[in-house]
C-alpha positions in Angstrom: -5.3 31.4 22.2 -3.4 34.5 24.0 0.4 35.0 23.6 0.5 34.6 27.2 -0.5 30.9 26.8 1.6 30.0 24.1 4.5 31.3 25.2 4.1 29.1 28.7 3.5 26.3 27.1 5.7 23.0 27.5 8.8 22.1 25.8 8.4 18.4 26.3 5.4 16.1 26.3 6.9 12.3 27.4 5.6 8.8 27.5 3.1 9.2 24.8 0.6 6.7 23.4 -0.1 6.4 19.5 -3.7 7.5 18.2 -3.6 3.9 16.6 -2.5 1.9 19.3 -5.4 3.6 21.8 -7.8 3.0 18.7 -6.7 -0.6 19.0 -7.7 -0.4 22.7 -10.7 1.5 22.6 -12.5 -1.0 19.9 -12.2 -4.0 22.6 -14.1 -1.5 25.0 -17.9 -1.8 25.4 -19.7 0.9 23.5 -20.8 3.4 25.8 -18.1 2.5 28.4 -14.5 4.3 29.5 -11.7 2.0 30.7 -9.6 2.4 33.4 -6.3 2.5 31.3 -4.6 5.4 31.2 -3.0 6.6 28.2 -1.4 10.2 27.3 -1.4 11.5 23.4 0.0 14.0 21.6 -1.2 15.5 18.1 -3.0 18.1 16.4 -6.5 19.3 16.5 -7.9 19.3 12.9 -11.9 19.1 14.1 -14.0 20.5 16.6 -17.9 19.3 17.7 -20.3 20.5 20.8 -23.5 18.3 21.5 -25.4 18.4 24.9 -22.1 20.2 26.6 -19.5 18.2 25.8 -16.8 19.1 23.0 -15.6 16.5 20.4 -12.2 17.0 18.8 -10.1 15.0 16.2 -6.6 14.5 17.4 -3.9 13.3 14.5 -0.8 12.5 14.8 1.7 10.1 12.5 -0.1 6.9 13.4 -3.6 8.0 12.3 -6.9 9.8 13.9 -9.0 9.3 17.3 -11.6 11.4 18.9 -11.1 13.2 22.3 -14.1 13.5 24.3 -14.2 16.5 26.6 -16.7 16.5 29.9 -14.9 17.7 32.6 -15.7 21.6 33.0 -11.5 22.1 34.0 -11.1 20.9 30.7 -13.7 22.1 29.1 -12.8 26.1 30.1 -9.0 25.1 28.3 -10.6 23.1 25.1 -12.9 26.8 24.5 -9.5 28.8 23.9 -8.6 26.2 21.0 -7.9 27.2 17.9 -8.0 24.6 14.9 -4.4 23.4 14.3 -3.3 24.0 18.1 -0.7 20.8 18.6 -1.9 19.5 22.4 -0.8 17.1 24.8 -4.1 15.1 26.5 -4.6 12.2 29.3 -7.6 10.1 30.0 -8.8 6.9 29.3 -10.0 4.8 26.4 -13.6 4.5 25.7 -16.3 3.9 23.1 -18.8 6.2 22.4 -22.4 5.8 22.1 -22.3 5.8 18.4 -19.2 3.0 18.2 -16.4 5.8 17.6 -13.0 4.4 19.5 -11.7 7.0 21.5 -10.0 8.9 24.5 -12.3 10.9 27.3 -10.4 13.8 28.4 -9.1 14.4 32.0 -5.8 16.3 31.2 -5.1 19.2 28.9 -1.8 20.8 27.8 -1.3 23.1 25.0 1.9 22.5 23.4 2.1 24.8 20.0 -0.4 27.6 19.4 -1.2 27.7 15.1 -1.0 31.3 14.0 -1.8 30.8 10.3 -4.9 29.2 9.6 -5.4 26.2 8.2 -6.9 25.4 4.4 -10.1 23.5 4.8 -9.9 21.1 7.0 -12.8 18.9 5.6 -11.5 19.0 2.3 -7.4 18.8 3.1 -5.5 20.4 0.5 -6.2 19.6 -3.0 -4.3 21.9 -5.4 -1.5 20.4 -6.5 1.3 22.7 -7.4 0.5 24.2 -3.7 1.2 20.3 -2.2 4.4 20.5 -3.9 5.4 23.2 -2.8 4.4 23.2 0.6 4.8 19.7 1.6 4.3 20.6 5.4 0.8 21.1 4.4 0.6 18.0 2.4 1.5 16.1 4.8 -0.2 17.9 7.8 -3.6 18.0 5.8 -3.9 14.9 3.4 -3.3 11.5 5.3 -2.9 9.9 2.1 0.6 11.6 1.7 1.7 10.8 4.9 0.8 7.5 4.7 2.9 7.5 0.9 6.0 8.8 2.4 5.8 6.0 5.0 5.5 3.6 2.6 8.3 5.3 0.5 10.5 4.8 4.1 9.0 1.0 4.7 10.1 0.3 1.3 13.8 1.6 1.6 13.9 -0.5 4.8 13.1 -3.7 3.1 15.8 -2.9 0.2 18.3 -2.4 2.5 17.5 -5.9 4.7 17.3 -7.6 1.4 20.8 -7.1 0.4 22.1 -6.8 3.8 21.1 -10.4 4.5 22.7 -11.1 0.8 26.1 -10.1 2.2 26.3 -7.2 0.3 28.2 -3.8 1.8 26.7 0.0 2.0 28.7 2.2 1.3 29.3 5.6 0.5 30.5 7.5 -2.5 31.6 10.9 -3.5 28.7 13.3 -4.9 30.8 15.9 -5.6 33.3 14.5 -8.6 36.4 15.7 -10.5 35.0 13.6 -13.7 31.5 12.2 -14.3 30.4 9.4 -15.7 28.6 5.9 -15.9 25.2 7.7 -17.4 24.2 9.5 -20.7 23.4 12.6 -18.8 24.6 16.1 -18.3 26.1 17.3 -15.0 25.4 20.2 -12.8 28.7 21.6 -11.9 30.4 23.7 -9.1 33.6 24.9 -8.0 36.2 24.7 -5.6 37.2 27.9 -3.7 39.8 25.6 -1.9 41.1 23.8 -4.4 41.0 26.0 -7.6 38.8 23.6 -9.1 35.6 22.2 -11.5 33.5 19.3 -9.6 30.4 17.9 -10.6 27.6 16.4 -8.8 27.1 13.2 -10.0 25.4 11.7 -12.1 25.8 8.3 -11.5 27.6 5.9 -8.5 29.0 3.5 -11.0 32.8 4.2 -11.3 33.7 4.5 -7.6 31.3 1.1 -7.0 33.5 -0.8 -9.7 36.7 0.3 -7.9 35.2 -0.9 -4.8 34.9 -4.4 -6.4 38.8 -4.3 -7.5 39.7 -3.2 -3.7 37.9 -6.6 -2.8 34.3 -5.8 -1.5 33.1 -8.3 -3.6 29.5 -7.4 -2.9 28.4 -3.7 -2.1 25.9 -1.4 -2.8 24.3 2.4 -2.3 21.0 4.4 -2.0 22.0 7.9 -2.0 21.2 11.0 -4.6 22.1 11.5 -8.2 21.6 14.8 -10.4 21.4 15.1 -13.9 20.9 19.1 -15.3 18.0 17.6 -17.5 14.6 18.3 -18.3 11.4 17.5 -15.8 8.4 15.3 -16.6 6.6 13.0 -14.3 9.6 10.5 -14.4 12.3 12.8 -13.9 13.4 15.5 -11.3 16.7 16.7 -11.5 17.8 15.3 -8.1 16.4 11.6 -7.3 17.3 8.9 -5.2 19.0 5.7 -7.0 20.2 2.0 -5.3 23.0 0.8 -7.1 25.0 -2.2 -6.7 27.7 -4.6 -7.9 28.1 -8.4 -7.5 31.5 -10.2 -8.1 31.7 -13.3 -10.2 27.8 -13.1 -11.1 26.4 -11.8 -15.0 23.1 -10.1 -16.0 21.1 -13.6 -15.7 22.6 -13.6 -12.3 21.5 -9.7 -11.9 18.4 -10.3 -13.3 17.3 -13.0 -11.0 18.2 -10.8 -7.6 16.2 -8.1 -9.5 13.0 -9.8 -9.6 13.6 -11.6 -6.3 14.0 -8.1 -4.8 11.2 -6.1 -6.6 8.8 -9.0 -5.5 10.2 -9.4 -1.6 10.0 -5.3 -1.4 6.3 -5.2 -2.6 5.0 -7.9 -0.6 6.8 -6.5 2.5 5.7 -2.9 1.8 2.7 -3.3 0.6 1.6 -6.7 1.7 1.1 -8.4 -2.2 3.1 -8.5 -5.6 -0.3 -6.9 -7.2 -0.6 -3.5 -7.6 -2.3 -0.3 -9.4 -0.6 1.8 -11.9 -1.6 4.2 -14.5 -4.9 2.5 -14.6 -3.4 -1.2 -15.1 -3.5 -3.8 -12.4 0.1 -5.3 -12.4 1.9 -8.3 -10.5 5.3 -7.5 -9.5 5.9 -11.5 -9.0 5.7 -12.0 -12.9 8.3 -10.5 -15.0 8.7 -12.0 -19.1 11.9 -11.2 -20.5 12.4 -9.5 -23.9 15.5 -8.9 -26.5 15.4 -5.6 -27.8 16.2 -6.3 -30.9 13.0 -8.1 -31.2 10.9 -5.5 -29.2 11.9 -3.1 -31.8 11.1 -5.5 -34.6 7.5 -5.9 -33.1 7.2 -1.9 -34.3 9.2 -2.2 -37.4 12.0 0.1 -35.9 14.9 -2.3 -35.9 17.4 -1.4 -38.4 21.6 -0.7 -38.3 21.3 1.6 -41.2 20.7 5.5 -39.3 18.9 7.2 -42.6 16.4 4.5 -42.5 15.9 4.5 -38.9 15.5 8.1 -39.5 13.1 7.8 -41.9 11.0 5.5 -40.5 10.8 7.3 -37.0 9.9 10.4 -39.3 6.5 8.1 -41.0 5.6 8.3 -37.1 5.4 12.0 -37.0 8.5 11.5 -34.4 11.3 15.1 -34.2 14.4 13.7 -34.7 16.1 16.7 -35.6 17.9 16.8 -31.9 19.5 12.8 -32.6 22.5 13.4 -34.3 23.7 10.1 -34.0 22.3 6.3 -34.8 23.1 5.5 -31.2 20.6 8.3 -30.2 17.8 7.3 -32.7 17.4 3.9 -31.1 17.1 5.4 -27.8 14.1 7.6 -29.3 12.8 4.5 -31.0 12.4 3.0 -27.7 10.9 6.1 -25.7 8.6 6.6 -28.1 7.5 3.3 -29.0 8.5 -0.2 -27.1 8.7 1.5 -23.5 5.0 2.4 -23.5 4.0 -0.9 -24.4 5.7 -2.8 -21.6 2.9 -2.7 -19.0 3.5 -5.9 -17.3 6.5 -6.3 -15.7 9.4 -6.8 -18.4 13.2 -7.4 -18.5 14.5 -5.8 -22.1 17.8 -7.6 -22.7 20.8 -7.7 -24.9 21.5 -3.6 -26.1 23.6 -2.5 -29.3 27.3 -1.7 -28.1 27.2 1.6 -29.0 24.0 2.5 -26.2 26.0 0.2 -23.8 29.9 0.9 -23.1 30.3 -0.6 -19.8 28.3 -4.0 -20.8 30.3 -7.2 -21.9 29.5 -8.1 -25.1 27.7 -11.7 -25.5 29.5 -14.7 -26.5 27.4 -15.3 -29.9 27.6 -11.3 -31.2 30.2 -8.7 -30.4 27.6 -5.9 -31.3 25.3 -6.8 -29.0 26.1 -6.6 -25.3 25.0 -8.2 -22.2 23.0 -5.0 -20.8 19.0 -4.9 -19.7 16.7 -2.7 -18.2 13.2 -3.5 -16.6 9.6 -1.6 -17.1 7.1 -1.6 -15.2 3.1 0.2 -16.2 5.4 1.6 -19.3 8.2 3.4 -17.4 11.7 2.2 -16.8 12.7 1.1 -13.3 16.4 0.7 -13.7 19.5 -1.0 -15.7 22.1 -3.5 -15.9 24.8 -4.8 -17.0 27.7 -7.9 -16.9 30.2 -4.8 -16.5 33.6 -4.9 -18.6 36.3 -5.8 -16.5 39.0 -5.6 -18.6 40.7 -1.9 -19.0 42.0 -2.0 -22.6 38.3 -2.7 -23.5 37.4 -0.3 -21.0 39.7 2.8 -22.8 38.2 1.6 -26.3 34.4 2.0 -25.2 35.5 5.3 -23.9 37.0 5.9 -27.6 33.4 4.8 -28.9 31.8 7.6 -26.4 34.5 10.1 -27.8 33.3 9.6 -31.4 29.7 10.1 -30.2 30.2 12.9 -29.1 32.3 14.2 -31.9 28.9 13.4 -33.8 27.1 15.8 -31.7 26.1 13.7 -28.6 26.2 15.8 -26.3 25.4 13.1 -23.4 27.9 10.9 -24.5 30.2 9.4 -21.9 34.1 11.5 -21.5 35.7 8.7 -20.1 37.8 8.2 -16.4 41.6 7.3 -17.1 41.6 7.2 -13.6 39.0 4.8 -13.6 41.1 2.5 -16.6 43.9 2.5 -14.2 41.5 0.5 -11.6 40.8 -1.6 -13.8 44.3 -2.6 -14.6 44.5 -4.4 -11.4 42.1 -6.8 -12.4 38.2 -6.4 -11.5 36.4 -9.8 -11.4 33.5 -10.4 -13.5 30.5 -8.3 -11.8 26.7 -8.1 -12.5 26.1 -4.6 -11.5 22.7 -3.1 -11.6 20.8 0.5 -10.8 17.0 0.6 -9.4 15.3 4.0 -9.4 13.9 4.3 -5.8 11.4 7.1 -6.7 10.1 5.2 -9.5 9.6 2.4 -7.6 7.9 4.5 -5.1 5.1 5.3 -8.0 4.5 1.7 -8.2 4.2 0.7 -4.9 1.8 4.0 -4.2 0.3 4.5 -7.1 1.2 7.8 -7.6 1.3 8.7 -11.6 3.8 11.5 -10.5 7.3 11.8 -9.5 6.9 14.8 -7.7 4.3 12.9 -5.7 7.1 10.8 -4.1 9.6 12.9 -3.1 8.9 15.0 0.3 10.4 18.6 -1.8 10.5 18.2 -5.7 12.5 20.5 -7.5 9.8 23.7 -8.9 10.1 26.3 -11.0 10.4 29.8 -8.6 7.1 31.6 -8.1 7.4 35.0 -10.3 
């Protein structure tokens, strides 16, 4: 296509028709016969074929593929000038061709976008990986499985939302850049104020402001927006993701629990159309959760134990570094990594934490060492955590204390603790169920995708040297 041509061509291309909606049409149709509908499409040309003098092409846009039949010899003279990629505009009318293939014959032609880069193969889309991450544009243009994942990734966030939106809960929106972090084990990016003469971080967490929410009175809100944590990459963690947290007044973990799996189940069945789905080579049922202490989860491995030198020791008969935990806090953590989260393929709750991994839970009423805090695993990755949060703000500043001292022993993810947020809590919080729900990992589920990067439209990469 000439300069000329693409420079003339139209900025607008109204009242169009989906390729799937005039597929729908077209398979009612006769085969062999053209309708008298007219219908007007817009896409790209990603295949060209010539039999007998007339020119087939494949037109996609972001409701699937349909072939274009060219006969008309106005049309056809426009069609020769096409280069693979070329984004066109197109009338005509449904038909069926001879062999059964839905699709539109030509009677109107408009280029709108003239491709100056060639495209990979077109029969094979693009298949190296590091190059789809990078250049999502042509993912997405190329492989019809990724679009299709990303619109499933948006269907999905819909359905969240209308879940707790008919629940009463409230979106809102918090700061991302924060004078203090906190309500994670994680470490921060930071930046700096020209402005202001001052540190903030991004966070790493929604948690505090949430909770003060529930003090100002929104007794049920929630938020879908991006965290970052300055931590390593695998293919469960990129540095920025996209989290749902929320908080529920007067309801506990039990409570939490139960909206969990109501939600996990309503959000597959609406996404996808079932509970059952295919991850990491297990078939899995997201109506069916089992509930699990972990005290007894790390009994089943022989790795429950208060005393940190045995821990230790028995995490070293596994061959597992623990060099890098410096405290007992950290040890369990490892314990569970390494050992019990793998095994929880089915879907599982994990409940009831040592205080010392959990200092916003409650403890429960039968064991002040043990707190009312679970997370849930799905094909042996963690989809989120919760907790019955402390509501109490002299509690509140002595689980900070507890952080303090982990850190002192060389944690260097333990929390710093919020006066600010202590203060809140002096006004009286009521008691709140509060829980977090990784959206990209739930993503992977729902897809099937085995990696993070997979379901999120520009992971973070390492710069090409």
């Amino acid at each position: 296509m000439d300069d000329a041509a693409a420079m003339t061509s139209p900025k607008r291309f109204p009242e169009r028709n989906s390729a799937q909606e005039v597929r729908q049409a077209a398979e009612e149709i006769p085969t062999g016969e053209v309708s008298n509908e007219n219908v007007r499409l817009a896409g790209r040309i990603m295949a060209r074929r010539g039999h007998g003098g007339i020119v087939f092409l494949d037109l996609v846009d972001s409701s699937g593929r349909i072939q274009l039949v060219v006969q008309e010899s106005r049309v056809l003279s426009a069609v020769d000038q096409l280069d693979l990629g070329d984004i066109v505009g197109v009338g005509g009318h449904p038909m069926k061709s001879k062999r059964g293939e839905p699709s539109v014959s030509v009677t109107e032609f408009q280029l709108l976008a003239h491709i100056r880069t060639p495209l990979p193969d077109t029969f094979h889309g693009l298949t190296d990986v590091e190059l789809r991450h990078r250049k999502r544009y042509l993912d997405l243009l190329m492989n019809e499985e990724s679009r299709a994942d990303f619109q499933l990734r948006a269907r999905m966030v819909s359905s969240i939302r209308r879940a707790l939106d008919e629940d009463g809960f409230v979106e809102v929106e918090t700061p991302i850049l924060q004078p203090r972090y906190g309500g994670a084990f994680a470490r921060p990016f930071s930046t700096r104020s020209n402005e202001l003469d001052q540190t903030f971080y991004l966070r790493i967490a929604t948690e505090l402001y949430l909770k003060r929410l529930i003090v100002g009175g929104l007794e049920r809100v929630y938020e879908i927006g991006k965290d970052f944590r300055n931590e390593g990459v695998s293919f469960k963690h990129n540095p920025e993701f996209t989290m749902l947290e929320w908080y529920e007044a007067y309801a506990d973990y039990r409570d939490t629990m139960e909206r969990m799996e109501r939600l996990v189940e309503r959000v597959a069945r609406e996404t996808t159309g079932s509970t059952k789905v295919t991850f990491r080579g297990h078939e899995i049922d997201l109506a069916k959760w089992r509930r699990v202490k972990l005290v007894d989860a790390l009994a089943e491995h022989d790795l429950w134990t208060r005393d940190e030198a045995e821990l230790r020791a028995r995490l070293a008969e596994r061959d597992v570094d623990t060099q890098h935990d410096k405290t007992w806090a950290q040890l369990v953590d490892h314990a569970l990594s390494h050992f019990v989260e793998p095994s929880l393929v089915q879907p599982t709750i994990l409940h009831d934490y040592p205080i010392e991994l959990s200092p916003f839970a409650r403890a429960t009423d039968d064991d002040p060492s043990i707190v009312e805090r679970f997370e849930y695993y799905v094909g042996g990755m963690e989809l989120g955590n919760a907790f019955t949060e402390i509501n109490d703000s002299e509690e509140q500043s002595e689980r900070f204390g507890m952080q303090m001292q982990e850190g002192a022993g060389g944690n260097v993810e333990a929390e710093h603790g919020d006066p600010d947020y202590v203060e809140a809590l002096s006004y009286g919080m009521p008691p709140t169920g509060g829980l977090g729900l990784g959206i990209d990992r739930l993503a992977m589920v729902l897809t099937g995708r085995e990696s993070i990067r997979d379901v999120i439209l520009f992971p973070a990469l390492r710069d090409q040297k």
